[in-house]
C-alpha positions in Angstrom: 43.5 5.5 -18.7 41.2 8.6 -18.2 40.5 9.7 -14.7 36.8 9.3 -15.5 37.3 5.6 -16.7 39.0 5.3 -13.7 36.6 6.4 -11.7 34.0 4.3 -13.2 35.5 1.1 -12.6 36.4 1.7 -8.9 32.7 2.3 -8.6 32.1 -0.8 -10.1 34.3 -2.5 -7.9 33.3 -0.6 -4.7 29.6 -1.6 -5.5 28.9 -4.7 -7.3 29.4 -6.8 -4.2 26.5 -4.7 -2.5 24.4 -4.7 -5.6 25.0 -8.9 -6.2 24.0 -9.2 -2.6 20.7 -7.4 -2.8 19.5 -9.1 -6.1 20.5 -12.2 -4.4 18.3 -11.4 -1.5 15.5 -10.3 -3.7 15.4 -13.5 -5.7 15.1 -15.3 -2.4 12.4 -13.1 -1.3 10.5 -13.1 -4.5 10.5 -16.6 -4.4 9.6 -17.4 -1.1 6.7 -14.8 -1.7 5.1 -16.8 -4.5 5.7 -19.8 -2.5 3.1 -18.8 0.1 0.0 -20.0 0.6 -3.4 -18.4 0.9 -3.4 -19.7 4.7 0.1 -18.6 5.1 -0.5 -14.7 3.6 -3.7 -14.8 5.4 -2.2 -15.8 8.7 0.2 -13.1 8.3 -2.5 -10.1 7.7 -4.5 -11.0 10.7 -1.3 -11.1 12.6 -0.5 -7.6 11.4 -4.2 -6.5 12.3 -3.2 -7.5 16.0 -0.7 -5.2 16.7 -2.9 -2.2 16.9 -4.0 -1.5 20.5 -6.9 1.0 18.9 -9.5 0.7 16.9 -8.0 1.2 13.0 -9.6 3.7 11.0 -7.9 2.6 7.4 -6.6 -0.5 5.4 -3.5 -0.9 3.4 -4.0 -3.5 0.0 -2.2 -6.1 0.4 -1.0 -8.3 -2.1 -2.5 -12.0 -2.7 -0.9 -13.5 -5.7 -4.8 -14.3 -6.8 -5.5 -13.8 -10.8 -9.3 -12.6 -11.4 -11.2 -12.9 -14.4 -11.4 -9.4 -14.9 -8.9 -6.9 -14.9 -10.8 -3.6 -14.3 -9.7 -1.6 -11.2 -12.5 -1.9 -8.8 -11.9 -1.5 -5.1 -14.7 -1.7 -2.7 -14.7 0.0 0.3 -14.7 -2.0 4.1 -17.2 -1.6 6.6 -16.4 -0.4 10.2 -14.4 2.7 9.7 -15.4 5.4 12.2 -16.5 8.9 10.3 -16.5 7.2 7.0 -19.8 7.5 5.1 -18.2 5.7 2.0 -18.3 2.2 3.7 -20.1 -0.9 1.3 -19.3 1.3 -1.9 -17.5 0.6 -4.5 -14.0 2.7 -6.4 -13.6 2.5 -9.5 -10.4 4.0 -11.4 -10.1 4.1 -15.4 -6.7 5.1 -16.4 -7.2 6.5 -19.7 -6.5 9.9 -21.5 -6.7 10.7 -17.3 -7.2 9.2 -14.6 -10.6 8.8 -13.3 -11.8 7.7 -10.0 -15.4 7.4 -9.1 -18.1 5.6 -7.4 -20.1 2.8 -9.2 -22.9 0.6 -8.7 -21.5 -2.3 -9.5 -20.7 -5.9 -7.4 -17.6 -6.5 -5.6 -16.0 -8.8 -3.0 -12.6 -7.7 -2.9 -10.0 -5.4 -4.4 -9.1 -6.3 -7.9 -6.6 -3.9 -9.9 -5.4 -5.1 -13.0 -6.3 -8.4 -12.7 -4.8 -9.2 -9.2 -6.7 -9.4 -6.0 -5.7 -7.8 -2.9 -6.7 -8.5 0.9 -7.4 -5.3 2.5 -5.5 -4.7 5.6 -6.6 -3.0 9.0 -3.5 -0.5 9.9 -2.6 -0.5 13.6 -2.8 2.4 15.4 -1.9 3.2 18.5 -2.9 5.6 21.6 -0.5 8.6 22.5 0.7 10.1 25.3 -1.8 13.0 24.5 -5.5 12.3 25.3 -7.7 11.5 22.2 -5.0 11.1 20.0 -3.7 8.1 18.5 -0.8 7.2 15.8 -1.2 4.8 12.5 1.7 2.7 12.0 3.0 1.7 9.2 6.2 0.4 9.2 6.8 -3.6 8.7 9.7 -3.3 11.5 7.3 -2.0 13.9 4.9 -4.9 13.4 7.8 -7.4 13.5 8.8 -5.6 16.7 5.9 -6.1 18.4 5.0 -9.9 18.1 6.4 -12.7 18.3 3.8 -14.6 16.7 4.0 -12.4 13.2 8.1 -13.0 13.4 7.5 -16.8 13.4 5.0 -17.0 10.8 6.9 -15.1 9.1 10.4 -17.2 9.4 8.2 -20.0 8.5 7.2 -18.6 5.0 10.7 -16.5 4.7 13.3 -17.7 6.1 16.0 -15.7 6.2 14.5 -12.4 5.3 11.0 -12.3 7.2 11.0 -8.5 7.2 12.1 -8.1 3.5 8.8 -10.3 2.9 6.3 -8.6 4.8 7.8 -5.4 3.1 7.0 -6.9 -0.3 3.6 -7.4 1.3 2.8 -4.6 2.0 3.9 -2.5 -0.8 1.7 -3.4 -3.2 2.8 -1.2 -6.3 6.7 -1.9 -5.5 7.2 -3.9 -8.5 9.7 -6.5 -6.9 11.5 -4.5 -4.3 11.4 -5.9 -1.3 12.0 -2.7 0.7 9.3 -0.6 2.5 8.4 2.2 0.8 4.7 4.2 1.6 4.4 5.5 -1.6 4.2 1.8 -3.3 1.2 1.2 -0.6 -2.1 1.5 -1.9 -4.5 2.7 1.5 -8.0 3.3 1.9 -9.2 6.2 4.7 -6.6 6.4 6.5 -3.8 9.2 6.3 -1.9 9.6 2.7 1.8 9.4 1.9 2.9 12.0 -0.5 5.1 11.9 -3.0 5.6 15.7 -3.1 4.5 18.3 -0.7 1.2 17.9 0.7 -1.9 18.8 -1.0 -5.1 18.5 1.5 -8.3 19.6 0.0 -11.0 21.3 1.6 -14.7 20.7 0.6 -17.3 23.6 -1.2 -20.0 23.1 1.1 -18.4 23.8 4.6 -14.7 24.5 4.5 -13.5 21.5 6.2 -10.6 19.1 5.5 -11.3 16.1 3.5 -10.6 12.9 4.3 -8.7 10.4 2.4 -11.0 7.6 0.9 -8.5 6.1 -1.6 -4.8 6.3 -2.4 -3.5 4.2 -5.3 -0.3 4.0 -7.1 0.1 4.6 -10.8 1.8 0.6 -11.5 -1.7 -0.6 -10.0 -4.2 0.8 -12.4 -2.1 1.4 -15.5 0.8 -1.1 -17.5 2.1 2.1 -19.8 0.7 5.3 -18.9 0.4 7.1 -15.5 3.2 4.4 -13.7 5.3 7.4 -11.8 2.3 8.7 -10.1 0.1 8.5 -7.2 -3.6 9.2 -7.0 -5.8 10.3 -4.5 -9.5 10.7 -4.0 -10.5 12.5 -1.3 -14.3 13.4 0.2 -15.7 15.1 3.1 -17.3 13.1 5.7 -20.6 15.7 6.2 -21.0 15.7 2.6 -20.1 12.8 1.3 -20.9 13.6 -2.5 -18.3 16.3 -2.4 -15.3 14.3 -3.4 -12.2 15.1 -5.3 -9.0 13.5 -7.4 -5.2 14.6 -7.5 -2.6 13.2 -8.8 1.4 13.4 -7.7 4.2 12.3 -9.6 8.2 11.8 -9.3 
């Protein structure tokens, strides 16, 4: 036997237990997530809403398990977000030779990205220590942490992995992980989670930092093409017709 054969089959043996285990617990998850009902997931978002002690000033799309007729990416924006001229419009994103992301006059109720609908939700945020400043959170454990009443609504749809569900949630473009991971979140005005270094833009008209009006994974707006990146539109608040559209990959 060849030291690398050998090698490879302690690995084996050192981590197929582990790896069994994890795809057993995914299953479970997976299946408990589909499970849900519309009055369960929704019971769960506004839970997640209360454990901000701020106003929120962004949403994470969370997932539904909804079909929709149609299965263009439209995404319109919420009302109520401080400094955010953008509010009652509507996103679209075309995911062809590019990807395109632009504002449309057209109606929409609710997020719907390749035929699935999402429920936008508020992300907490917190006061600091220092005055006027105050800290998103984003983390599932956090939330989980911080109420009782999300923990048991969550046992009641999950189980024995509540966390590992709200994960799922969360993570809209995680395929069917079950861990949290910020680049699988799909977030509108609040801060953005890079997959590479960050790239803030600055608008023409006055110099100023834009603000993030839409981040959407590549998985959400495209089956084939664009799946290993993240997109961004950005605009500036004092001119809000100065927007602009990167894209990050891994």
């Amino acid at each position: 036997m060849t030291i690398a054969l050998f090698l490879l089959m302690l690995g084996a043996i050192l981590l197929g237990p582990p790896i069994v285990r994890y795809n057993r617990v995914r299953r479970e998850v997976l299946r408990y997530a589909a499970a849900a009902s519309s009055a369960q997931l929704e019971a769960i978002y506004a839970l997640v809403e209360q454990t901000g002690t701020v106003a929120s000033n962004g949403f994470v799309l969370a997932r539904t398990y909804r079909k929709t007729e149609h299965e263009r990416c439209l995404v319109p924006l919420p009302e109520g977000l401080p400094d955010f001229p953008w509010s009652g419009r509507v996103i679209e994103v075309v995911a062809a030779d590019e990807v395109v992301v632009r504002f449309v006059d057209e109606p929409a109720t609710e997020p719907v990205l390749l035929g699935e609908a999402y429920r936008p939700v508020r992300v907490p945020r917190h006061a600091t220590r220092k005055p006027a400043r105050h800290r998103n959170v984003y983390s599932p454990g956090e939330y989980v942490a911080a109420s009782a009443p999300l923990r048991e609504a969550l046992a009641a749809a999950c189980p024995n992995h509540p966390l590992k569900l709200l994960s799922h949630l969360l993570c809209a473009a995680g395929g069917d992980g079950v861990e949290f991971e910020p680049i699988d979140q799909a977030r509108i005005g609040t801060s953005p989670s890079w997959v590479q270094d960050p790239e803030y833009q600055y608008c023409d008209d006055c110099r100023k930092r834009m603000r993030l009006i839409l981040q959407v994974p590549g998985p959400l707006i495209s089956r084939k093409a664009f799946r290993r990146g993240t997109f961004y539109f950005f605009g500036c608040p004092a001119h809000p017709d100065r927007t602009r559209t990167l894209g990050q990959y891994t």
